[in-house]
TORLO-102791 format. One record per residue (C-alpha): residue number from 0; x, y, z. Coordinates in steps of 0.2 Angstrom, whole numbers, plus 5000, padded with zeros to 4 digits. Example, Ala and Ser with C-alpha at 12.3 -4.5 7.8 and 13.67 -1.06 7.14 Angstrom:
! residues 2
num px py pz
0 5062 4978 5039
1 5068 4995 5036
//
This chain:
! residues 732
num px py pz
0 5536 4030 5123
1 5531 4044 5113
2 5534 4062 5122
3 5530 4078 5117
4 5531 4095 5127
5 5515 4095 5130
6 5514 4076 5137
7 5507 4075 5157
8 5519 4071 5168
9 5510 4057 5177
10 5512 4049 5160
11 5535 4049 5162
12 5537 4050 5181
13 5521 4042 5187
14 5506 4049 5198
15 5515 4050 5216
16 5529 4060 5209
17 5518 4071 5197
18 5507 4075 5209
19 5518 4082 5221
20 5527 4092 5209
21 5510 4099 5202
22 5506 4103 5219
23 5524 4111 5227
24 5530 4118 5211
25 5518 4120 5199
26 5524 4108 5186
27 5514 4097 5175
28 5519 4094 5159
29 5536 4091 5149
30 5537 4108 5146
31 5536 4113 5162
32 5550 4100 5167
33 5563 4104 5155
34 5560 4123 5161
35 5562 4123 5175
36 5579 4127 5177
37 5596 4124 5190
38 5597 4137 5202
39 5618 4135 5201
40 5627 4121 5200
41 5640 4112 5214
42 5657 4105 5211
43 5663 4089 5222
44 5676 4095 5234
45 5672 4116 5226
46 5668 4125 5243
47 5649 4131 5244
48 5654 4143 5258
49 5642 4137 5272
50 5645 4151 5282
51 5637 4162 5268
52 5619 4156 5274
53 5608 4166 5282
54 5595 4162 5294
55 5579 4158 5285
56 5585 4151 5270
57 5579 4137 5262
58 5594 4129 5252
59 5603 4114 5246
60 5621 4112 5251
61 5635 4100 5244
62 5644 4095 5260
63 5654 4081 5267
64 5650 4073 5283
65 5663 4075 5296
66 5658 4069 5314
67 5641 4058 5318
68 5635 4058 5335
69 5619 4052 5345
70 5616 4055 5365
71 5600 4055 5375
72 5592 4070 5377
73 5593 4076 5397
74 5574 4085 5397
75 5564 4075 5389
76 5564 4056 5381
77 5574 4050 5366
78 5588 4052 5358
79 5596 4066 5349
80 5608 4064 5332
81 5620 4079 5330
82 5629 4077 5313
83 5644 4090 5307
84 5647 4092 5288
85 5658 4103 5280
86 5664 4111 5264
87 5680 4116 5267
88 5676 4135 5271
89 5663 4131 5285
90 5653 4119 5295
91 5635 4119 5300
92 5626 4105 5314
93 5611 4093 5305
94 5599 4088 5319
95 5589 4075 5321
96 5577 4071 5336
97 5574 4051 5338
98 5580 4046 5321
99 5595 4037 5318
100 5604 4037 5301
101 5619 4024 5300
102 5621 4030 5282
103 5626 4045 5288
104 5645 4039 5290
105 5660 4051 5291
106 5669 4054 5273
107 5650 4054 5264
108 5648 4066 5252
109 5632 4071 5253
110 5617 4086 5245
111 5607 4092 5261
112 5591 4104 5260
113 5584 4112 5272
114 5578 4131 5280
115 5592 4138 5289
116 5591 4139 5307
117 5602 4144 5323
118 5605 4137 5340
119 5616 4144 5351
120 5624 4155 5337
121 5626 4140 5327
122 5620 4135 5310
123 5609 4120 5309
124 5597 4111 5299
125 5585 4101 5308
126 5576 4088 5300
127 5584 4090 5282
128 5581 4080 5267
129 5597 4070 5260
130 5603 4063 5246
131 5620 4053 5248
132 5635 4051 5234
133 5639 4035 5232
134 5646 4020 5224
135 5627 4016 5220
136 5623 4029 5213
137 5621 4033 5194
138 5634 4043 5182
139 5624 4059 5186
140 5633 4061 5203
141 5651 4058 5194
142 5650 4074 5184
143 5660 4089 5184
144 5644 4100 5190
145 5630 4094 5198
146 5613 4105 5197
147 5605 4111 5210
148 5585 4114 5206
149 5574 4127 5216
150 5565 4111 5226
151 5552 4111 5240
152 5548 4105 5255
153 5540 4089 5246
154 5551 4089 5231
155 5568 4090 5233
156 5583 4095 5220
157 5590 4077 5218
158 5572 4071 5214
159 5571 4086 5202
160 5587 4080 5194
161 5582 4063 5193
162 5564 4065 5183
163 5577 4076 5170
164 5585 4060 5168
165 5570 4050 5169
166 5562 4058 5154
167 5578 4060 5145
168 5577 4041 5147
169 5560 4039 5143
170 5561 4050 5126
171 5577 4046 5121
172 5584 4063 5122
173 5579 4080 5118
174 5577 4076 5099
175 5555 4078 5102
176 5561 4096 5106
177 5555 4107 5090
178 5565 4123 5091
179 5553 4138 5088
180 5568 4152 5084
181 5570 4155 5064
182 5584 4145 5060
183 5592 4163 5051
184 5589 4172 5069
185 5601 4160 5079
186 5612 4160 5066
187 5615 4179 5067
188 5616 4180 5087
189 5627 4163 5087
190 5615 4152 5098
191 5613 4132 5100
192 5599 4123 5096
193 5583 4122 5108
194 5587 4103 5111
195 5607 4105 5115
196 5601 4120 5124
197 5590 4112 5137
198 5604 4096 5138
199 5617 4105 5142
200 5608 4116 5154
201 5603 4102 5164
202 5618 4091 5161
203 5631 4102 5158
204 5649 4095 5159
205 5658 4113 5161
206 5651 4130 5165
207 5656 4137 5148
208 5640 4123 5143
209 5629 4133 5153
210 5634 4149 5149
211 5629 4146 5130
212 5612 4135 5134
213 5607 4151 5146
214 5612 4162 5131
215 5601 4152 5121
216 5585 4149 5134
217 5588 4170 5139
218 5583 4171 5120
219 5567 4160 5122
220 5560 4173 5137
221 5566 4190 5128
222 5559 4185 5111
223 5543 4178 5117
224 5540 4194 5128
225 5544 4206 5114
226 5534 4199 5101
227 5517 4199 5113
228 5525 4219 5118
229 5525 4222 5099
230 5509 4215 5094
231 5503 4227 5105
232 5510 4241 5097
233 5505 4235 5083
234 5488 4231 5086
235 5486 4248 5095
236 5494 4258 5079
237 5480 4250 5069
238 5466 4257 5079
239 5455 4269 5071
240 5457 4285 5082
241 5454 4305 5080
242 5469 4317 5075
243 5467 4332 5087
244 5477 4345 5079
245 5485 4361 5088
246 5472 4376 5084
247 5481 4394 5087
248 5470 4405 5102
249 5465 4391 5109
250 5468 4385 5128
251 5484 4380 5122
252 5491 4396 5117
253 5484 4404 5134
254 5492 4390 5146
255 5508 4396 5136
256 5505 4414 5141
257 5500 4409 5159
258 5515 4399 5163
259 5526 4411 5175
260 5544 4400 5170
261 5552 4396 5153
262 5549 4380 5145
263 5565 4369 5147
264 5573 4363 5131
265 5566 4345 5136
266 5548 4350 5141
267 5546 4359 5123
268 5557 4345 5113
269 5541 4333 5121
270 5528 4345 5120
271 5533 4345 5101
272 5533 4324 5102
273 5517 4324 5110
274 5508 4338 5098
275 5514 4329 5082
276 5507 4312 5087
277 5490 4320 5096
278 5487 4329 5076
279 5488 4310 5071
280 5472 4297 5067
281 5484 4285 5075
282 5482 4281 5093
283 5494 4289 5104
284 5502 4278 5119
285 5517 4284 5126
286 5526 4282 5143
287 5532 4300 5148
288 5547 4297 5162
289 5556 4308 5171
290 5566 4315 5185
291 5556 4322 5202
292 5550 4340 5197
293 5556 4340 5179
294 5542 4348 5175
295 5530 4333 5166
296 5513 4341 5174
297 5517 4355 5163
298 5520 4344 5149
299 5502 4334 5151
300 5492 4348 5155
301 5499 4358 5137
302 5493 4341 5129
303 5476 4341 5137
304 5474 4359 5131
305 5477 4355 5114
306 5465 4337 5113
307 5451 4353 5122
308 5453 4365 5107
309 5452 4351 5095
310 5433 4349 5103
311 5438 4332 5113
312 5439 4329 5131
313 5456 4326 5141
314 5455 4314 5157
315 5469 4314 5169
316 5469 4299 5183
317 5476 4301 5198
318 5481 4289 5210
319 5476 4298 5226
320 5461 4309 5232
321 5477 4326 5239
322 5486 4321 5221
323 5471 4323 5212
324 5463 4339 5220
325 5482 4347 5221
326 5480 4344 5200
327 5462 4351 5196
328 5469 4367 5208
329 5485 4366 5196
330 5474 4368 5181
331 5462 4379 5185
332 5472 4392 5192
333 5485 4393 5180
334 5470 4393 5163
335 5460 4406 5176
336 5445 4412 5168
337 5446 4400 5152
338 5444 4386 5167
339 5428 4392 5172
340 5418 4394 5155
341 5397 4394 5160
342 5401 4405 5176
343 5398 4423 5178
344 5417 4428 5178
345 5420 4414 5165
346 5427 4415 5148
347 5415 4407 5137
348 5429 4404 5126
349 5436 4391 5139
350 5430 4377 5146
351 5425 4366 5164
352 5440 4360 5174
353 5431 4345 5182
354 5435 4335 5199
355 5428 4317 5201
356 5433 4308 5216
357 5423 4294 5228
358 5421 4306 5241
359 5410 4319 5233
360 5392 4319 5240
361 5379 4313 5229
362 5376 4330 5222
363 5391 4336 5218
364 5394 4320 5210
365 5378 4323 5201
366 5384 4338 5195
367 5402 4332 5189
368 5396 4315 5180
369 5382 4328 5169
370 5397 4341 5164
371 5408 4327 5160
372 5393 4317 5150
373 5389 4332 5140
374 5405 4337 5137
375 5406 4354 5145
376 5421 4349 5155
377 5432 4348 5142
378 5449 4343 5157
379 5443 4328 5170
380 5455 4325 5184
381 5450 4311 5196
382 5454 4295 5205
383 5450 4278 5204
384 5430 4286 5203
385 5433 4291 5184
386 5432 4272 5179
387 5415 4269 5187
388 5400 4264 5177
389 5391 4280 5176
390 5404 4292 5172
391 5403 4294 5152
392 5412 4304 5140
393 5405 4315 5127
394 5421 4314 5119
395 5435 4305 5127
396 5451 4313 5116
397 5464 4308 5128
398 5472 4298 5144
399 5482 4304 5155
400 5487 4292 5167
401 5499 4301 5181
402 5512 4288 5195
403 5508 4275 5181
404 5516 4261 5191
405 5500 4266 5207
406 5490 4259 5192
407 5487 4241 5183
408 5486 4238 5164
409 5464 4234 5169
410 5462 4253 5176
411 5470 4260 5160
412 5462 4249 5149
413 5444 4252 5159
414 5448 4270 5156
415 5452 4270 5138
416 5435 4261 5133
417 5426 4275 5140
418 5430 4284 5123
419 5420 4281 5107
420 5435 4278 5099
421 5453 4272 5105
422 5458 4288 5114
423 5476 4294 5113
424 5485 4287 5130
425 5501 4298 5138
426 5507 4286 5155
427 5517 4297 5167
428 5531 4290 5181
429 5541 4303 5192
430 5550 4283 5195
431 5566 4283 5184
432 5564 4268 5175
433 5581 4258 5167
434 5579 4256 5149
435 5576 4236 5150
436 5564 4239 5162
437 5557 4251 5148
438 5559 4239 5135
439 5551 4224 5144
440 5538 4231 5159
441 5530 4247 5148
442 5536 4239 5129
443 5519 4241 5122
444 5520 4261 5124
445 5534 4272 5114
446 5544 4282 5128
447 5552 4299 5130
448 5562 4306 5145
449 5565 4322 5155
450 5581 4322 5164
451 5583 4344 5163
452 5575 4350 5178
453 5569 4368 5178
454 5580 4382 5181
455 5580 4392 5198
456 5577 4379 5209
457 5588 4375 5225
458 5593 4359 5225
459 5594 4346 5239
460 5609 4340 5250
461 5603 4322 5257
462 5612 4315 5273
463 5608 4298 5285
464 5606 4301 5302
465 5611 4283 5309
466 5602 4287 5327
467 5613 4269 5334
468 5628 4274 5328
469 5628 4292 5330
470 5613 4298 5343
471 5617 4317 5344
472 5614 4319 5324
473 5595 4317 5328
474 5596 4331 5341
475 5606 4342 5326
476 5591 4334 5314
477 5580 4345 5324
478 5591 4360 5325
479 5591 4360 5308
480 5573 4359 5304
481 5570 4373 5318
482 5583 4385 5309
483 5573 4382 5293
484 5558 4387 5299
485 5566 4404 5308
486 5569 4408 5291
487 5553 4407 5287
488 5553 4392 5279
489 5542 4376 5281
490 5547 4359 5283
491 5541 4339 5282
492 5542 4326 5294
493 5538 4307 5285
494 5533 4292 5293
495 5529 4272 5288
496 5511 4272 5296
497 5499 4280 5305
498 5495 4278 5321
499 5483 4273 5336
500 5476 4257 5331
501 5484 4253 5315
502 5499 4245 5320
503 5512 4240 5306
504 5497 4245 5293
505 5501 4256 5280
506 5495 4271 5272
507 5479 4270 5266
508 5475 4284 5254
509 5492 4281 5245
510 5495 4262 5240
511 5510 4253 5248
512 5527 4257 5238
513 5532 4242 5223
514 5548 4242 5227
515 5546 4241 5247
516 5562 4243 5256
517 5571 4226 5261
518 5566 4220 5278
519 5587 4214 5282
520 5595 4223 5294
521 5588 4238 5301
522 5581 4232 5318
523 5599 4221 5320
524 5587 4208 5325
525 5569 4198 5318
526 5561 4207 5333
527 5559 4224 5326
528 5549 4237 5333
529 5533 4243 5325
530 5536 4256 5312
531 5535 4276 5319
532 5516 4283 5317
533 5511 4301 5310
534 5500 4304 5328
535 5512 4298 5339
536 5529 4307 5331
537 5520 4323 5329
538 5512 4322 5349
539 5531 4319 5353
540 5536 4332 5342
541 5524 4346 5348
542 5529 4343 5367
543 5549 4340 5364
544 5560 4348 5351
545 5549 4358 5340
546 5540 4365 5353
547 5533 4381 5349
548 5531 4378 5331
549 5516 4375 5321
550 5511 4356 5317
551 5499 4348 5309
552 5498 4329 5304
553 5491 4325 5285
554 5486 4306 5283
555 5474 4294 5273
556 5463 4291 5285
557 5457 4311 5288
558 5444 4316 5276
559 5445 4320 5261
560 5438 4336 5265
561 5449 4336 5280
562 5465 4333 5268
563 5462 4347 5256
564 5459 4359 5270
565 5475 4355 5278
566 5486 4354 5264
567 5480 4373 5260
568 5484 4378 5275
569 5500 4369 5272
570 5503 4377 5255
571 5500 4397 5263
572 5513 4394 5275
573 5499 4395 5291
574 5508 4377 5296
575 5527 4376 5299
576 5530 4358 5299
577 5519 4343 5293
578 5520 4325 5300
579 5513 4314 5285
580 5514 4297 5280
581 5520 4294 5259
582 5501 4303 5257
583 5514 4318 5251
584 5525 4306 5242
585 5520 4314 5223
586 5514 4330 5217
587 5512 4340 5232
588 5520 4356 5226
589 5525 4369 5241
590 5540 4379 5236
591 5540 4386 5253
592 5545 4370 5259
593 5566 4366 5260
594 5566 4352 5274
595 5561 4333 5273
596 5565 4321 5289
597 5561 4304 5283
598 5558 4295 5299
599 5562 4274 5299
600 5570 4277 5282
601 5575 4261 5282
602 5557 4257 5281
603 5555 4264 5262
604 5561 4258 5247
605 5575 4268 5236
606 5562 4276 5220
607 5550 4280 5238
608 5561 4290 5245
609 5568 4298 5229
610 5552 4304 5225
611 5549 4311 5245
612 5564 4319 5243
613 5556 4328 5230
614 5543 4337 5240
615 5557 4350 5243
616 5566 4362 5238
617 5554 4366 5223
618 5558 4384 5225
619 5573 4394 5225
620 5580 4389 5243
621 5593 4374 5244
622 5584 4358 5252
623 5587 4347 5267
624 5581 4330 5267
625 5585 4320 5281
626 5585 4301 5279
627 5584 4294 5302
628 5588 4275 5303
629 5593 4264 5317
630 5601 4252 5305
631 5620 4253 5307
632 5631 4262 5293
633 5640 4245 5289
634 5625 4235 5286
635 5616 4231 5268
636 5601 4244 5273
637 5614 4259 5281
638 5624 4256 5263
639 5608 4258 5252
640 5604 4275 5262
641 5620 4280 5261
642 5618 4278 5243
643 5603 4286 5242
644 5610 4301 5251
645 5624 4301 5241
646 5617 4303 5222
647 5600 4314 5215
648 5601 4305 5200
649 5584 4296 5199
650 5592 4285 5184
651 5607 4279 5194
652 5595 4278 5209
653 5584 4267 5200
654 5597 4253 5193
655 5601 4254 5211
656 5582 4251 5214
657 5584 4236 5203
658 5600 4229 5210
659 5588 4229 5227
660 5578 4221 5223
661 5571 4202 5217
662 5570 4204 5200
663 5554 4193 5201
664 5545 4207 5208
665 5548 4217 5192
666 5546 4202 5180
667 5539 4187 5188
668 5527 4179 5200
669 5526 4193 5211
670 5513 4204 5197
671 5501 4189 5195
672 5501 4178 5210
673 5508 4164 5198
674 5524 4153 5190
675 5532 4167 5182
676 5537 4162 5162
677 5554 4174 5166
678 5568 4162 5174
679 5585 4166 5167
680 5581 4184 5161
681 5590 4198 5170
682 5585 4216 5169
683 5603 4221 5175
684 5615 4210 5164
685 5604 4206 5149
686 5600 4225 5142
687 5610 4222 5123
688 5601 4205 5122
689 5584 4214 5126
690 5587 4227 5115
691 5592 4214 5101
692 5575 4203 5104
693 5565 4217 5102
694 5573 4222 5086
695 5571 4207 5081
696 5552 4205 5085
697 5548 4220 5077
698 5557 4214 5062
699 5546 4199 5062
700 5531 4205 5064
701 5536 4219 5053
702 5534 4206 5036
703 5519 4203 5025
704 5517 4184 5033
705 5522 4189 5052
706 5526 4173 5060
707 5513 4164 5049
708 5529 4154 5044
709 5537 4150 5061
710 5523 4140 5071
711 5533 4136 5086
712 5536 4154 5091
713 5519 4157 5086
714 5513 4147 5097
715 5524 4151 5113
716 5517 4170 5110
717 5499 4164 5108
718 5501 4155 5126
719 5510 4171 5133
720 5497 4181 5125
721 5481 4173 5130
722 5488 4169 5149
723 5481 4179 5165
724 5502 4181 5169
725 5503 4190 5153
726 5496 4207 5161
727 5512 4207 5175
728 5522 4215 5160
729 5514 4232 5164
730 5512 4231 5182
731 5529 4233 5189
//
C-alpha cells in the first residue's frame, strides 16, 4: 500500500489498534509512529536491576520467570497466583487474583508492564500486562536489543514494537521517508540518512546503531527549533521601530548622578549594549540575565531614562503587586524631583513615575490610565493591570519585562502591541539560565549576562539544618537569628504556604516556583505532613524562641495596602523579623536584613531558594541563610540542599536545577498541556549540538532563497511554527 508520513494510522494497524493509541498516546499518523521513540533498550540475559524500581513507577521489565504458584485465598473467595521473576540482580512477585496463567511456566523469558507496587516490603506488580518470548514468536524477539517504548496502560511496549514492524511491513521499509536535512548539512556534522536513521533506532542491532540514529534524530529537533527561534529574530529585526538616542541633561545623566555606588564593569559594559541598540530603528529584544543582586534594576531603569529623554514612554511589568510597588519607590526616589514633574516641588524638566496595579481604586486608576494615555508618565511600573484594555500608551518606547520566566510569551506580546510601533523589549531573569536553555527556551531574544556583583556587600554563608538528623541545630537556628537582631540587624523567616484554611495551597500573590522542588524523599514516607504556614510559625515563634522580638507576617492574601505598609515598616527597621511566604522571593531590597531561615526547604526548588537567599546580605554585613529540612542528609533531597548550601554560584546552581529536574518541564509537554515535539533533545548533553543547529539556521535563513529550496524542512518549521505547542519555547 502506498504510505506516506502523513498516512492515518487506522489505514496500517487498523481501527481498534489506532484508536487506542490516538486515545492513550496521542498518536495518529505515520509520522507520529516512527517518532515516537524506545525509551532504552533490553538485552536477553543483561540484568535490568529490578531492585532499582521505585514505588510508583510505571515500567516494562525483561525478566525471566522463576517460580509459579496459585493457593486459595484465606479471607475471601478465589484463588490467588503469585508468580517470581528474576534478572539476575533482583526479583519482584507478579500477582494475580482469580486468574490463572499456564503460560506463565518456569524458564519463560518474558516483557512485564506494570506500576510498581509493595506488599509487605516487597515489590510487586499486580495485574501486569505480558508479552512472552518464545519459539512463536517472530525475529524481532531474537535480536541483540529489544526496544522498550514509553506504553500505557491500553497500549503496551510490544504492541508499540509490533505496529513499527507492522508498517515497515506494510510500506516496505523506510524508503517513503523524504529526508528534510540539506544533503551538504549532514554531510558536514557526519549524519545518516532520515530513513536509516529511524530503522536503526527502532531496530537497532548494536547500541553503536542507536547512538548514531539518535545523533541523527537530536538533529531533526534542534534544527527545526532553531530555525522557527531564528525566524523570529529575523522577523522582529525587520520590524519598523523608533531609534531613542541618549540626549546629554536628560534623566539619564541625573539617574547617573543620583546613584550612591559605582557602576560595575559589567553594569556599564551593558548599559553601553543596551544604549547602542535603544539609538537603533531596529527593535530591540534582549534577555538581560544575571546573578541575585548584580545590579540589573540599575541597568533597566538607566535604559528607561534614556527611551524618556528620547520623548517615549518606558513600561516595566512586574510579576507581583510588593515587586511592583518596591520598583516605582526605587525609581522615584532615586530620580527625586525629576520623578515628580506637574507637582509643586516637581522639576518640570522630569517626568511622572506611574504605578498601575489591579488594586487601585477606581480613581486613582483613573488617574494613572490618563497620565499614562497622554503621555505625562513617561516610566510605568505595573502588574498584570498594564496589559488591560484601557490602559494606552501615548508612546510606548520600551518593554521591560522583570522575573521573565513569572511571565508567558501572550503577556509580553499583549504588552508590546500597546506601542504604535514595535517597541524595543529588554526581559530580565535573577534565574541563572545554562546557555542551551538560552539558546532553545529564550532563542528568539539576543542575551547578555551580569555575573560581577557590586562591591561592598557581605556575602552569605548557607547551611542545612537537617531538624531529623540533627535536632539541636534548629534550637542553635534561633540563637543565631536572635544574636543578629541584638546587633541591630533584621531577619526573615520563609515558609511554603499560608496558613488557616489554605492547607497545601500556595502563595497566592507570587505564582508557584517552575522548577518546584522534587516531591522524593523529605517526609521518609507518601504521608507527608502539610507544608509549614506563615500564621502558624510566626504565632509559634512569637510565644517560643524569639520571644520578645518584633514579628510581623507578610503574605499574598493581605491587602495590597496592607502589604505595602508592612514591607515599609519592614524596610525602617520598626520590625525585627518577618515570617513571609516566596511574596519576598525577588526584588525586596532591605540591606538591614543579614538572616534568611528557609522553613521546609525541601519544599522549594534549587533557582527558589537561590533567589530567597538573595534577600540578604544586600548591605555591608555577612549573611545567614538557613536552609531547615526534615529529609535526611543521605537522601536525594538532603544532597540537593546540601549542594545548594554549598555553592553561590547561581550558574552552577542552575545546571544543577536542570540535572533536577524532568527536562520535559523545560522543553516539553509540561509548557503546553500537550505531546511535546522534544523527544531525544538533552539540555545537559547536547549543548555543542545546539550551538551547531543554531548556527546552522542562521546560516540558512541567512541566504537570498532561505529554505525556498529545502521543502521538507520547510515544512517541519511551518507545523512547529503554526502549532499552539510552539509557544512552550519561551515559557520555561
Amino acid at each position: 500500500m502506498a504510505v506516506t508520513l502523513d498516512t492515518d494510522l487506522s489505514r496500517v494497524l487498523g481501527a481498534k489498534t489506532a484508536r487506542a493509541m490516538a486515545d492513550s498516546l496521542d498518536l495518529r499518523t505515520v509520522r507520529d509512529l516512527l517518532r515516537h521513540y524506545p525509551r532504552r533498550y533490553a538485552r536477553r540475559g543483561e540484568m535490568t536491576r529490578l531492585d532499582d524500581l521505585q514505588v510508583g513507577d510505571r515500567v516494562t521489565v525483561l525478566a525471566q520467570v522463576r517460580r509459579v504458584t496459585t493457593r486459595r485465598m484465606r479471607n475471601r473467595p478465589g484463588s490467588l497466583t503469585e508468580v517470581t521473576v528474576g534478572d539476575g540482580a533482583g526479583e519482584m512477585q507478579l500477582v494475580f487474583f482469580n486468574r490463572k496463567h499456564g503460560q506463565l511456566r518456569e524458564g519463560a523469558w518474558g516483557l512485564f508492564a506494570g506500576t510498581v507496587g509493595e506488599y509487605r516490603r516487597s515489590k510487586q506488580f499486580a495485574h501486569p500486562d505480558f508479552h512472552l518470548i518464545s519459539g512463536d514468536d517472530d525475529e524481532d524477539w531474537a535480536r541483540a536489543l529489544i526496544p522498550i517504548y514509553p506504553a500505557s496502560k491500553d497500549v503496551s511496549s510490544w504492541v508499540v514494537q509490533k505496529s513499527v514492524k507492522l508498517l515497515l511491513d506494510a510500506a516496505g521499509g523506510f524508503g517513503f521517508v523524504d529526508d528534510p536535512l540539506p544533503e551538504d548539512l549532514r554531510a558536514r556534522h557526519g549524519l545518516l540518512s532520515l530513513p536509516a536513521a529511524l530503522l536503526d533506532v527502532h531496530r537497532p542491532t548494536s547500541q553503536a546503531d542507536v547512538e548514531r540514529a539518535e545523533d541523527r534524530l537530536k538533529w531533526d529537533e534542534a534544527i527545526t527549533l532553531q530555525l522557527v527561534l531564528a525566524a523570529r529574530r529575523r522577523a522582529a529585526s525587520l520590524e519598523p521601530g523608533t531609534a531613542r538616542p541618549r540626549r546629554p541633561g536628560g534623566l539619564l545623566d541625573a539617574v547617573d548622578a543620583a546613584l550612591p555606588f559605582t557602576l560595575t564593569e559589567g553594569q556599564r559594559e551593558v548599559g553601553e549594549e543596551l544604549a547602542a541598540e535603544l539609538d537603533s530603528d531596529r527593535p530591540m529584544h534582549r534577555l538581560l540575565q544575571g546573578e541575585v543582586g548584580s545590579g540589573k534594576t540599575v541597568v533597566a531603569l538607566r535604559a528607561m531614562a534614556q527611551v524618556v529623554d528620547a520623548g517615549g514612554q518606558a513600561a516595566l511589568l512586574a510579576p507581583t503587586e510588593v515587586l511592583a510597588a518596591q520598583h516605582a519607590r526605587s525609581i522615584a526616589g532615586m530620580l527625586g524631583p525629576l520623578a515628580r514633574a506637574g507637582e509643586l516641588d516637581g522639576d518640570p524638566a522630569g517626568t511622572e513615575v506611574v504605578l498601575l496595579t489591579g488594586s487601585l481604586k477606581a480613581a486613582a486608576r483613573r488617574t494613572a490610565r490618563a497620565a499614562v494615555a497622554d503621555g505625562s508618565a513617561g516610566i510605568v511600573v505595573g502588574t498584570h493591570a498594564l496589559l488591560q484594555e484601557g490602559v494606552d500608551f501615548a508612546d510606548l518606547g520600551l518593554v521591560v519585562v522583570d522575573e521573565q520566566h513569572r511571565f508567558g510569551v501572550e503577556q509580553r506580546d499583549a504588552l508590546r502591541a500597546k506601542g504604535n510601533r514595535p517597541p524595543h523589549v529588554l526581559v530580565m531573569t535573577a534565574t541563572p539560565i545554562p546557555r542551551t536553555v538560552a539558546m532553545t527556551v529564550y532563542g528568539d531574544l539576543e542575551t547578555s549576562v551580569l555575573r560581577q556583583l557590586p562591591s561592598g556587600r557581605g556575602g552569605v554563608a548557607s547551611s542545612v539544618v537537617p531538624v531529623s538528623d540533627k535536632p539541636a541545630w534548629l534550637d542553635r537556628a534561633w540563637e543565631r537569628l536572635r544574636e543578629e537582631v541584638a546587633a541591630g540587624r533584621q531577619a526573615y523567616v520563609v515558609c511554603p504556604r499560608i496558613g488557616d484554611d489554605d492547607t497545601g495551597s500556595a502563595e497566592t500573590d507570587a505564582p508557584e516556583d517552575a522548577d518546584g522542588a522534587p516531591d522524593d524523599d523529605a517526609g521518609g514516607n507518601g504521608d507527608r505532613r502539610p507544608p509549614l504556614a506563615v500564621l502558624d510559625v510566626a504565632e509559634g515563634l512569637r510565644e517560643g524562641p524569639l520571644a520578645g522580638l518584633r514579628i510581623d507576617v507578610l503574605h499574598g492574601r493581605l491587602t495590597p495596602e496592607d502589604k505595602e505598609a508592612r514591607m515599609r515598616a519592614f524596610a525602617a527597621g520598626e520590625t525585627q523579623v518577618l515570617v513571609a511566604t516566596t511574596v519576598v522571593e525577588v526584588g525586596v531590597d532591605v540591606p538591614n536584613a543579614t538572616v534568611m531561615v528557609v522553613m521546609d526547604a525541601d519544599r522549594f526548588g534549587v533557582s527558589q531558594l537561590h533567589q530567597l537567599r538573595g534577600r540578604v546580605a544586600r548591605g555591608r554585613h555577612r549573611g545567614l541563610c538557613l536552609l531547615v529540612t526534615e529529609a535526611r542528609e543521605t537522601t536525594a533531597t538532603g544532597h540537593r540542599l546540601a549542594a545548594v548550601a554549598g555553592t553561590s554560584d547561581g550558574f552552577e546552581l542552575a545546571r544543577l536545577d536542570l540535572e533536577t529536574r524532568r527536562e520535559g518541564d523545560v522543553l516539553g509537554a509540561a509548557q503546553s498541556g500537550r505531546r511535546s515535539t522534544v523527544k531525544l533533545l538533552s539540555l545537559l548533553e547536547d549543548e555543542e549540538l545546539i550551538a551547531a543547529a543554531r548556527a546552522e539556521a542562521t546560516a540558512l535563513l541567512a541566504t537570498d532563497r532561505g529554505l525556498a529550496d529545502h521543502p521538507g524542512l520547510a515544512a517541519e518549521v511551518a507545523a512547529l511554527a503554526t502549532d499552539e505547542r510552539a509557544t512552550y519555547l519561551e515559557k520555561a
